[in-house]
N, C-alpha and C positions, 0 to 999 in steps of 0.2 A: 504494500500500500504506500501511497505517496501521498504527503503532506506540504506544504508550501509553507505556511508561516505558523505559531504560537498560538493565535486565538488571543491577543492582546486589546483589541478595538472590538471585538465584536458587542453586539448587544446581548447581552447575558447574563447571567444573576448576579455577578461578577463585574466591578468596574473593570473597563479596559486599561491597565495599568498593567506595570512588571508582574505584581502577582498573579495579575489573572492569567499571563501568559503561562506562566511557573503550574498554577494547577491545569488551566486545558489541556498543557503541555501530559501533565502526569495523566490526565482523564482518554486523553488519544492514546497513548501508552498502555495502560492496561486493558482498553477495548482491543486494539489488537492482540495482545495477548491471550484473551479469552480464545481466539477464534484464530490464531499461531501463523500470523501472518507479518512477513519485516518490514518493517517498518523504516522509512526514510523521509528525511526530511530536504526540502528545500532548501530554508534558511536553516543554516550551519552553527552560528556563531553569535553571541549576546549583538556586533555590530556588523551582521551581516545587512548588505544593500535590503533584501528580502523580509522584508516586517512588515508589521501591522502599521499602515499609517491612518485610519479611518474608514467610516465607511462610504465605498464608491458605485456606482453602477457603472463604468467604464474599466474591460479591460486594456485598453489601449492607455490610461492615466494610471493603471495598476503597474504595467508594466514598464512606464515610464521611470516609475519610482524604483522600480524593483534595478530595473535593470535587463532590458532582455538578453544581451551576451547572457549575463551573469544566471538567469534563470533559466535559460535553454540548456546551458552546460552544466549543471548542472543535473537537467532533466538528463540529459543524455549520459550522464555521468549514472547515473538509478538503471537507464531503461539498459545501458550495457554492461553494469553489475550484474542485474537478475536476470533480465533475457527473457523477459513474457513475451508470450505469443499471442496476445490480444491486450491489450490497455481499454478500457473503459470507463472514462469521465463519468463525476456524480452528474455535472450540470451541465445545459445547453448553453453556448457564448448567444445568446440572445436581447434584445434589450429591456430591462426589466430587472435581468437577474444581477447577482452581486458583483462586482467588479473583479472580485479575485476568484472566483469560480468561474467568472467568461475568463478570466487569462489564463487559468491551466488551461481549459478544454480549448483555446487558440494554440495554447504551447503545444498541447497534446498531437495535435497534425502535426505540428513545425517538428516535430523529434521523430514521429515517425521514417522521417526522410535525413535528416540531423544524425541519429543514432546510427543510421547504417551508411552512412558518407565516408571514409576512408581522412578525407581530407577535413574533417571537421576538427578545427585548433586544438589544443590543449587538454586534448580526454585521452590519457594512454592506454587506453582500453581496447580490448579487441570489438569490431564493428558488430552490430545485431539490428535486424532487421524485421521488427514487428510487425508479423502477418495480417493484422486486422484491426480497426478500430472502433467501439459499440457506443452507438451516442443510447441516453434514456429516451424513451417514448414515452414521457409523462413530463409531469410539470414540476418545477421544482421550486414551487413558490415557497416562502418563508414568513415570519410574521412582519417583518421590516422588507420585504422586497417581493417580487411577484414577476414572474414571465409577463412580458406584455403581448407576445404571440404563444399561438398555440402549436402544441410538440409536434415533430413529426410521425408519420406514421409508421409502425413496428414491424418492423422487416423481420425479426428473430423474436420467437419469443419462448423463453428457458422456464421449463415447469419445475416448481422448487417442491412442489409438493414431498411427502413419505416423510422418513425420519430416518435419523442415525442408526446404521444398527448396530453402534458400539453403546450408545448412552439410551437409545429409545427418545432423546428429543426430536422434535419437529426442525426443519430449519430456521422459523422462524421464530420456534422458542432459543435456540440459540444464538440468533441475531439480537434478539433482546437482552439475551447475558452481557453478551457487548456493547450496548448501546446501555445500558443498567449505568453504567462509569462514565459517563455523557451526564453528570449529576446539573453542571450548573447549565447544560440546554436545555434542562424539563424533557429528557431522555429517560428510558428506562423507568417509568413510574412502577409498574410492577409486571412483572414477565415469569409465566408460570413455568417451572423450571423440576423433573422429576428426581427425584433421591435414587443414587446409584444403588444405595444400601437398601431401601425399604419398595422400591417402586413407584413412593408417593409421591404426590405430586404437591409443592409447597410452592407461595408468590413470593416471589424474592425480588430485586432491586432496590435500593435505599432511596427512599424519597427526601427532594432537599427541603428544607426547614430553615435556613437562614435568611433574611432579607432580602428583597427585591430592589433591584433599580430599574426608573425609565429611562 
């Protein structure tokens, strides 16, 4: 999984300051963990170019700031470490949507081509060449932002249905284990989760209880 910045600006139970970056930082951490996927980040470093500067609806002002060298090579830097063979952005670059979700899903083509280039500067990586790319066919409105068009239409469509047959969860009770640790986006309120030991099935996720900002 790829991540771009901290969660520092966003609107979230949490003022956007240092701290808040420090917990969403821990809170993306242990959702991927749940579900044992590596995790990588864009911005590297307390003063990397790649942070939180507010919230934008323009990926083109996103990556102004960021830096596009700086965030492409880096993309390509992930996508020729691990070597997926499909990349799938959460959001569509559409107008509406959040500034720094249209600017991955514009990075996202740009690396496509970027990652298996030979010639591309400063990544000593060996070249890899991702076979596919899956936008979502739904909407990814938010409570602070909202598609202003509507999605395209669903060319693939992947049935999640059945369950594990190591744990007997659903998948989608186990997308809610992960999304449980997602505390200050009003994630995870409760996700029904069965006991390895007893069979039973008990609502687990911690709900947050601390103060609210608008």
């Amino acid at each position: 999984m790829r991540q771009s910045r901290r969660g520092r600006a966003e609107r979230h139970r949490l003022r956007g300051d240092a701290r808040s970056g420090v917990v969403r930082t821990a809170e993306m951490e242990r959702a991927a963990d749940v579900l044992k996927l590596n995790l990588y980040w864009l911005s590297e470093t307390p003063d990397d170019t790649i942070f939180d500067f507010g919230f934008s609806k323009s990926g083109t002002e996103t990556l102004e700031k960021w830096g596009r060298e700086r965030a492409l090579k880096r993309f390509v830097e992930i996508i020729r470490t691990e070597r997926p063979d499909i990349i799938c952005p959460t959001f569509l670059d559409i107008p509406g949507q959040h500034g720094h979700h249209r600017a991955m899903t514009g990075l996202a083509h740009e690396v496509m081509s970027a990652a298996a280039d030979p010639t591309f500067p400063d990544v000593d990586l060996p070249v890899w060449q991702v076979k596919k790319l899956y936008l979502p066919a739904w909407s990814g409105a938010g409570d602070n932002y909202d598609d202003d068009l509507p999605p395209p239409n669903a060319t693939l469509t992947v049935k999640a249905s059945g369950e594990d047959p190591v744990t007997g969860w659903s998948w989608a009770q186990i997308g809610e284990q992960s999304r449980a640790f997602h505390l200050t986006q009003g994630m995870g309120a409760g996700c029904l989760m069965a006991s390895r030991t007893t069979g039973r099935c008990i609502w687990c996720g911690p709900r947050w209880t601390g103060p609210t900002t608008n």
